[in-house]
C-alpha positions as CSV (number, residue, x, y, z in Angstrom):
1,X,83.8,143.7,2.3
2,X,81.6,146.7,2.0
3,X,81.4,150.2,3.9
4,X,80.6,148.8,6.8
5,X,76.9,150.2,6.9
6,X,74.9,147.2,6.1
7,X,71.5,148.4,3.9
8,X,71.8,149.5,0.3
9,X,71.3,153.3,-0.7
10,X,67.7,153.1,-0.8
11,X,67.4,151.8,3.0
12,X,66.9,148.3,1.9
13,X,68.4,145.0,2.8
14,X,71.7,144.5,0.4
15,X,72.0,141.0,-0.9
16,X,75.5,140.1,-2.3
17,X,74.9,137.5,-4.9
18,X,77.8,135.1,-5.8
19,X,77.2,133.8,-9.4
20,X,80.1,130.9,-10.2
21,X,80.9,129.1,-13.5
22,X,78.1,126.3,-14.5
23,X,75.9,126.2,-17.9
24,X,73.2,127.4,-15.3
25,X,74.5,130.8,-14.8
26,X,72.6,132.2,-17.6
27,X,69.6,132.8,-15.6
28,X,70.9,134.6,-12.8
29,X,68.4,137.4,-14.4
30,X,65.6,135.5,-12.8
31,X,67.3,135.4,-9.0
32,X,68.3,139.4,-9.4
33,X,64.3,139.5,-10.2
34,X,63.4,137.9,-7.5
35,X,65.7,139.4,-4.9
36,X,64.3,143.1,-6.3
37,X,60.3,141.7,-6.2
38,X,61.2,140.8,-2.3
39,X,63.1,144.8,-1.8
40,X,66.5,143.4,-1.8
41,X,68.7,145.7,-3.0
42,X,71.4,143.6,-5.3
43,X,75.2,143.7,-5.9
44,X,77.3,140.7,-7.8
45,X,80.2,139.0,-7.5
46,X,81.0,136.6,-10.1
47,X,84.1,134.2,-10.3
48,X,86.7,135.0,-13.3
49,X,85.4,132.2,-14.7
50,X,81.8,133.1,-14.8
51,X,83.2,136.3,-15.9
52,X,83.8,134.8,-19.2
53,X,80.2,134.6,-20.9
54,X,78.8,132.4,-18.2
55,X,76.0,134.8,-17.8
56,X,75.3,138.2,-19.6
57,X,77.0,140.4,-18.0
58,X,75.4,144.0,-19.4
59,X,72.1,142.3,-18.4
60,X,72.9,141.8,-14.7
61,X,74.6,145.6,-14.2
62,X,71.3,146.9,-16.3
63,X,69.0,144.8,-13.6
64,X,71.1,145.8,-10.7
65,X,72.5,149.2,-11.4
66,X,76.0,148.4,-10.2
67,X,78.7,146.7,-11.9
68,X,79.6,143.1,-11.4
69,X,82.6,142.6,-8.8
70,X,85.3,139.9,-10.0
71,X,88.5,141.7,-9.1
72,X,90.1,143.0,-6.1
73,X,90.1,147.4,-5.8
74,X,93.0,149.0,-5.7
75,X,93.8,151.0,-2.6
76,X,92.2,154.4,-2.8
77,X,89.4,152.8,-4.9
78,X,85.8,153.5,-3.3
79,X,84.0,150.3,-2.3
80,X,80.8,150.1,-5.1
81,X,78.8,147.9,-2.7
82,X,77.3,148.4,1.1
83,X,77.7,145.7,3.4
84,X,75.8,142.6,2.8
85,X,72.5,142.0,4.9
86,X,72.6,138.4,3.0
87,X,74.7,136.1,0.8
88,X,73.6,134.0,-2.1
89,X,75.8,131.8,-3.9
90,X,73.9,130.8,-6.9
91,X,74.7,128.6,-9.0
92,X,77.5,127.4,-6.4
93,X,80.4,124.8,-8.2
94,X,82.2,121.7,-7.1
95,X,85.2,124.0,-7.1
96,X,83.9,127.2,-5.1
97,X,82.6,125.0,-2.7
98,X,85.6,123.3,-1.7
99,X,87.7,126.5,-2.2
100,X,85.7,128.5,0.3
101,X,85.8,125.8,2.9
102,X,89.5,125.1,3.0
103,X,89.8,129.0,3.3
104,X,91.4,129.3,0.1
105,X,90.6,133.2,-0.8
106,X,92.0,133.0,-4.3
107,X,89.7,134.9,-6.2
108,X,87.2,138.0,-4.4
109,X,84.2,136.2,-4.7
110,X,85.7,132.9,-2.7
111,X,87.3,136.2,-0.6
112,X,83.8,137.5,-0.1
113,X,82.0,134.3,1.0
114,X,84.7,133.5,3.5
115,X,84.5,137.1,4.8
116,X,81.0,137.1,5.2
117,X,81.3,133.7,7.4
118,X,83.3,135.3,9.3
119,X,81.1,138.3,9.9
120,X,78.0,135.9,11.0
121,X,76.4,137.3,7.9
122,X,73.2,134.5,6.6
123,X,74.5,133.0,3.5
124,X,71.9,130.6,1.2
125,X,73.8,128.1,-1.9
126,X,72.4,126.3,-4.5
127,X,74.5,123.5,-5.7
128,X,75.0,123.3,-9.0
129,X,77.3,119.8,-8.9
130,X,77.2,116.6,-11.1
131,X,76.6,113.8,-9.2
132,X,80.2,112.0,-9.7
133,X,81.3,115.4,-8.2
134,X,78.7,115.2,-5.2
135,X,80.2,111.9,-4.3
136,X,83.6,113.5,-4.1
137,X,85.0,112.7,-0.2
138,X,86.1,116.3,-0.4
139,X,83.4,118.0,-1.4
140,X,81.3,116.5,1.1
141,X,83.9,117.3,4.2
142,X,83.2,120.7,2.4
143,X,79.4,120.4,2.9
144,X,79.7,119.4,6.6
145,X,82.2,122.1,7.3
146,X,79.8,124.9,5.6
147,X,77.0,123.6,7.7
148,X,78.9,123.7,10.6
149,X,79.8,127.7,9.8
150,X,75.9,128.1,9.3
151,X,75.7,128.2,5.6
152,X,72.1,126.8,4.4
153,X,72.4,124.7,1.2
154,X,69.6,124.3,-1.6
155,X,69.1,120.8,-3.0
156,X,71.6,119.8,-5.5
157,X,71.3,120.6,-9.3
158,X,73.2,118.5,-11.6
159,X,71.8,119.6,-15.0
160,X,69.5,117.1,-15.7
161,X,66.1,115.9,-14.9
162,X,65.3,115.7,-11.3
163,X,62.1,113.4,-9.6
164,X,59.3,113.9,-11.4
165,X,61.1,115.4,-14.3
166,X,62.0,119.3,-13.4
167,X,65.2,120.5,-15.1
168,X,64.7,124.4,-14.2
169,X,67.3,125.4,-11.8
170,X,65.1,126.8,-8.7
171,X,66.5,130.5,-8.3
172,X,64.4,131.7,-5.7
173,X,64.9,129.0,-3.4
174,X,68.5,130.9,-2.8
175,X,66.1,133.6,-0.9
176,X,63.9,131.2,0.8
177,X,66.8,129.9,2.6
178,X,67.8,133.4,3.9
179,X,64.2,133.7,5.2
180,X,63.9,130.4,6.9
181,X,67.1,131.7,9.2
């Protein structure tokens, strides 16, 4: 996962943000923000998927000052990133969700969240699901098993106009669930 040191370079908290494929992605600018305003240092992993103009990818290395992680290293390659402090999985698919749950480490980023479980490391997801998908039998098992593994979970964000009429996905909320642990 990372060096094993937990803390970024600078001696503050590293947060390891997971940024998967959904319309929403585009705005991860405002959660790397965020995470910086509250002295997070940041590092992002994005699925292949995502990779491919989900979100601008030059931005988030220019706000971050590291490149994004989508691919395994190769042996002898030095890690980029310090052990994580935190996890955020923001915006967090259908299929991430059920991937990392069943254990099925396909891709570094599903890798990543299922390492980070099994380190005991806090990890906050906002849900960015239709609501057909939501009501998937599977993707609720998923739900329950996360829970069960500690994993906080945002309210769900389907794209459209929520009580009272918000359509902004929430960013910060990722890092208000790290704090509540």
């Amino acid at each position: 996962m990372g060096d094993g040191e937990p803390g970024g370079s600078k001696g503050a908290p590293f947060l390891y943000v997971v940024v998967c494929a959904a319309g929403v992605a585009s705005g991860v600018g405002a959660l790397i923000d965020a995470a910086l305003r509250r002295d997070w240092e940041v590092g992002v992993f994005a699925t292949p998927v995502a990779m491919d103009g989900f979100f601008d990818t030059a931005d988030v290395e220019a706000r971050t000052g590291r490149p994004i992680r989508s691919a395994w290293r190769r042996p002898g390659e030095p890690r980029p990133f310090p052990a994580p402090d935190a996890v955020v999985v923001a915006p967090a698919t259908f299929n991430t969700v059920n991937k990392w749950a069943a254990g099925l480490a396909d891709t570094l980023a599903v890798a990543t969240l299922c390492e980070a479980c099994g380190l005991g490391v806090p990890v906050g997801v906002l849900p960015c699901v239709s609501d057909a998908l939501a009501s998937h039998p599977a993707y609720r098992a998923s739900l329950d098993r996360l829970r069960g593994m500690g994993v906080r979970f945002g309210d769900p964000y389907e794209g459209g106009a929520a009580a009272g009429g918000d359509r902004r996905f929430h960013w910060e909320r990722a890092l208000d669930l790290l704090e509540r642990r």
